[in-house]
GUVOKOL-367190 format. One record per residue (C-alpha): residue number from 1; residue in three letters; x, y, z. Coordinates in steps of 0.25 Angstrom, whole numbers, plus 5000, padded with zeros to 4 digits. Example, Ala and Ser with C-alpha at 12.3 -4.5 7.8 and 13.67 -1.06 7.14 Angstrom:
<pts>
seq|type|x|y|z
1|ALA|5049|4982|5031
2|SER|5055|4996|5029
</pts>
This chain:
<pts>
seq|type|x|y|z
1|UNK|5051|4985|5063
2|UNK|5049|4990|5077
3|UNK|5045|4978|5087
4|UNK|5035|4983|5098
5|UNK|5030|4995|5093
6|UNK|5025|5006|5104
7|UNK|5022|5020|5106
8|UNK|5034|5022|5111
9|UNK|5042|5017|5099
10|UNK|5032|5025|5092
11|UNK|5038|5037|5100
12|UNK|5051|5033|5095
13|UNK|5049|5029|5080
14|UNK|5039|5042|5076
15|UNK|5050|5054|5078
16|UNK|5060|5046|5072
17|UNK|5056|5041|5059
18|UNK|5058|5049|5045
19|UNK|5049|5038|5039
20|UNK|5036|5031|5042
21|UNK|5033|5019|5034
22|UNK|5019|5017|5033
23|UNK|5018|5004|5023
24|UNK|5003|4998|5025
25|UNK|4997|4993|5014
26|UNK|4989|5003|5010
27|UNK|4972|5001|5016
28|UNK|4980|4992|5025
29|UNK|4983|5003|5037
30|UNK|4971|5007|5045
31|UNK|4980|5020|5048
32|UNK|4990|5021|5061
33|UNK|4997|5033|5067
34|UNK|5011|5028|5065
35|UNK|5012|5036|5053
36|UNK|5007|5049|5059
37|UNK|5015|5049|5068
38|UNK|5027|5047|5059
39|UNK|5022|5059|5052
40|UNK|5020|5066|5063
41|UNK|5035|5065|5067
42|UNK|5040|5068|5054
43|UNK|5042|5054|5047
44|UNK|5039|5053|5030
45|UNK|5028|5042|5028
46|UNK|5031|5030|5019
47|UNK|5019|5024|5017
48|UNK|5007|5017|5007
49|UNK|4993|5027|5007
50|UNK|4987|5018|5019
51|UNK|4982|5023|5032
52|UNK|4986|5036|5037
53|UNK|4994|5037|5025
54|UNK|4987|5042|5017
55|UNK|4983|5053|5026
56|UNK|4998|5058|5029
57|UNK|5001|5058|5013
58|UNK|4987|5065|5013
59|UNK|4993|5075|5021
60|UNK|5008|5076|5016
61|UNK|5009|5069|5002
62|UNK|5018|5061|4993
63|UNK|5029|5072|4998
64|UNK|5029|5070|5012
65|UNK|5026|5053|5011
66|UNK|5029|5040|5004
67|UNK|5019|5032|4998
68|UNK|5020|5020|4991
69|UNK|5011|5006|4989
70|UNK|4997|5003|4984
71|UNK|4986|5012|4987
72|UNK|4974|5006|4998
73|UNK|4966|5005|4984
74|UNK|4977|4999|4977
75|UNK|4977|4988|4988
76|UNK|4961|4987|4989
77|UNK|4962|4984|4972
78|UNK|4972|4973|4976
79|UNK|4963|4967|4985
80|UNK|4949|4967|4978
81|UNK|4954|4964|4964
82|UNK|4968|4956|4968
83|UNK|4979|4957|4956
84|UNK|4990|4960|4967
85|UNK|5001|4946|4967
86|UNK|5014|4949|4977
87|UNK|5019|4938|4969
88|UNK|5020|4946|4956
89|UNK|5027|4957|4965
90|UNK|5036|4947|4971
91|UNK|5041|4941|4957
92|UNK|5041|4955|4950
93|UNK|5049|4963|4960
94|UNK|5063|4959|4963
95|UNK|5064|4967|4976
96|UNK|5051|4959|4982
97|UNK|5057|4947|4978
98|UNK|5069|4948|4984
99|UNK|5064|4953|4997
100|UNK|5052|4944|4997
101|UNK|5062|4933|4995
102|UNK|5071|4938|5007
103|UNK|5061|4936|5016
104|UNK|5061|4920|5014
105|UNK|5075|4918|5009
106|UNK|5083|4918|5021
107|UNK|5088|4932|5018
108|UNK|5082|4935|5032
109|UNK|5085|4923|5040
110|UNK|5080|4926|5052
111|UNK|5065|4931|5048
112|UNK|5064|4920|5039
113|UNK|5048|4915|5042
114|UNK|5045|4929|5047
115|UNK|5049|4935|5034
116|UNK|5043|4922|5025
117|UNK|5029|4927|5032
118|UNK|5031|4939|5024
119|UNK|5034|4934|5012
120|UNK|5024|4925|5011
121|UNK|5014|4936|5015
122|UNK|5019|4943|5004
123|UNK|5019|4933|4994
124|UNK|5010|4922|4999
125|UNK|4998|4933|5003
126|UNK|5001|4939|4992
127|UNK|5005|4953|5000
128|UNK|4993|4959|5004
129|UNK|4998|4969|5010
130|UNK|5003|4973|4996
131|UNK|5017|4975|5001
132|UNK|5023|4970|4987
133|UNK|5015|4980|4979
134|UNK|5018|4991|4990
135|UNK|5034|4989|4987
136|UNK|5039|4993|4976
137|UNK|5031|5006|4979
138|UNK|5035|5006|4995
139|UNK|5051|5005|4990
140|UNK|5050|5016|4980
141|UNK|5044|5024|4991
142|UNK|5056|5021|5000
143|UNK|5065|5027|4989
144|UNK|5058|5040|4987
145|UNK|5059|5041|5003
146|UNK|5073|5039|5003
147|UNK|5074|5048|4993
148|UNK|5066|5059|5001
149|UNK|5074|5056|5014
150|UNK|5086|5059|5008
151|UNK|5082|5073|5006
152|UNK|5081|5079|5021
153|UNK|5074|5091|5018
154|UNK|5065|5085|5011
155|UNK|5061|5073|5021
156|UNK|5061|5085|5031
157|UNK|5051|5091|5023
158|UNK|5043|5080|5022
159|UNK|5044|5075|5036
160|UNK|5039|5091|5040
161|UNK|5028|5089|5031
162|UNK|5024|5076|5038
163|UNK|5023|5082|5051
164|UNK|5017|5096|5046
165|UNK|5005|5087|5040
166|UNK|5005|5076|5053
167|UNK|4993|5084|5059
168|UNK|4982|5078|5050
169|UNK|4985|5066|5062
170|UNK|4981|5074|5074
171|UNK|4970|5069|5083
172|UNK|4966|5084|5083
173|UNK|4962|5082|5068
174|UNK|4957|5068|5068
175|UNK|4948|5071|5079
176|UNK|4941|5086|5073
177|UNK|4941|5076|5059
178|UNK|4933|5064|5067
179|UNK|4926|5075|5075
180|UNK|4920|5080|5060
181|UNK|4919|5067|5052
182|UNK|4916|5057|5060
183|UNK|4911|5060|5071
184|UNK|4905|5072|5065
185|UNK|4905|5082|5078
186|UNK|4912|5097|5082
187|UNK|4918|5100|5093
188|UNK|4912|5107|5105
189|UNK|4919|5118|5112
190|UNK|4918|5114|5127
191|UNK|4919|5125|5137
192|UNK|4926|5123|5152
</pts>
């Protein structure tokens, strides 16, 4: 967690990372630029197909990304026809369990209440983010990367093909693409 984030951190964090976890439940995200310009500066998305996303796998695919969790109709199924119980999930999997219980069990003694908030958002409001059902999928995503990461000339690879197919997220391009099919005009050559 980075307290106080600023453009200037921003600065900092983007050229430095070799990952960009982007984990919003997926229809959740309106779409942000934090993970272009991740990509922009070479770092391998983690992600659910949510937001801008989908339009960086759209543009690299399942070689150059990670993508793990319920899909936005997946989630919007949940909702209209209900069926999903973070209880099942919590008494089924022993590694929800056990870190569902560490949040309330003292294991973490000094975040105690701030950690039973969690738990009880989980559990109590039946995760709506659908963070429970994301896991299993979000942890066997994180062991494919590792995997990945190991192999330098393959995370190279992929961290060249991220920046080589950053451009679809140039204002140039989303200016011509509103400029044609939304606004609906052509540009005018101006002569001084």
């Amino acid at each position: 967690f980075l307290e106080n984030y600023s453009v200037s951190l921003g600065e900092m964090l983007f050229p430095a990372a070799d990952v960009s976890e982007q984990i919003s439940t997926a229809s959740k995200e309106a779409s942000g630029t934090g993970n272009m310009k991740f990509m922009l500066n070479g770092a391998i998305t983690i992600g659910t197909m949510d937001g801008a996303n989908v339009e960086i796998y759209d543009a690299v695919g399942d070689d150059n990304m990670f993508i793990f969790g319920l899909t936005s109709q997946q989630v919007f199924d949940y909702y209209l026809h209900g069926g999903y119980s973070a209880w099942n999930l919590y008494n089924s999997d022993t590694r929800i369990k056990t870190v569902l219980e560490q949040l309330v069990n003292g294991f973490f003694p000094y975040q105690k209440e701030e950690f039973r908030a969690i738990y009880q958002s989980l559990l109590s409001n039946n995760d709506e983010f659908f963070v429970l059902q994301d896991f299993d999928s979000y942890a066997k995503a994180h062991v494919d990367l590792d995997k990945r990461y190991r192999d330098k000339e393959k995370w190279t690879q992929m961290s060249i093909e991220n920046i080589a197919h950053a451009g679809i997220f140039s204002s140039d391009r989303t200016i011509n693409q509103y400029a044609e099919e939304i606004w609906h005009i052509k540009p005018v050559r101006i002569i001084i």
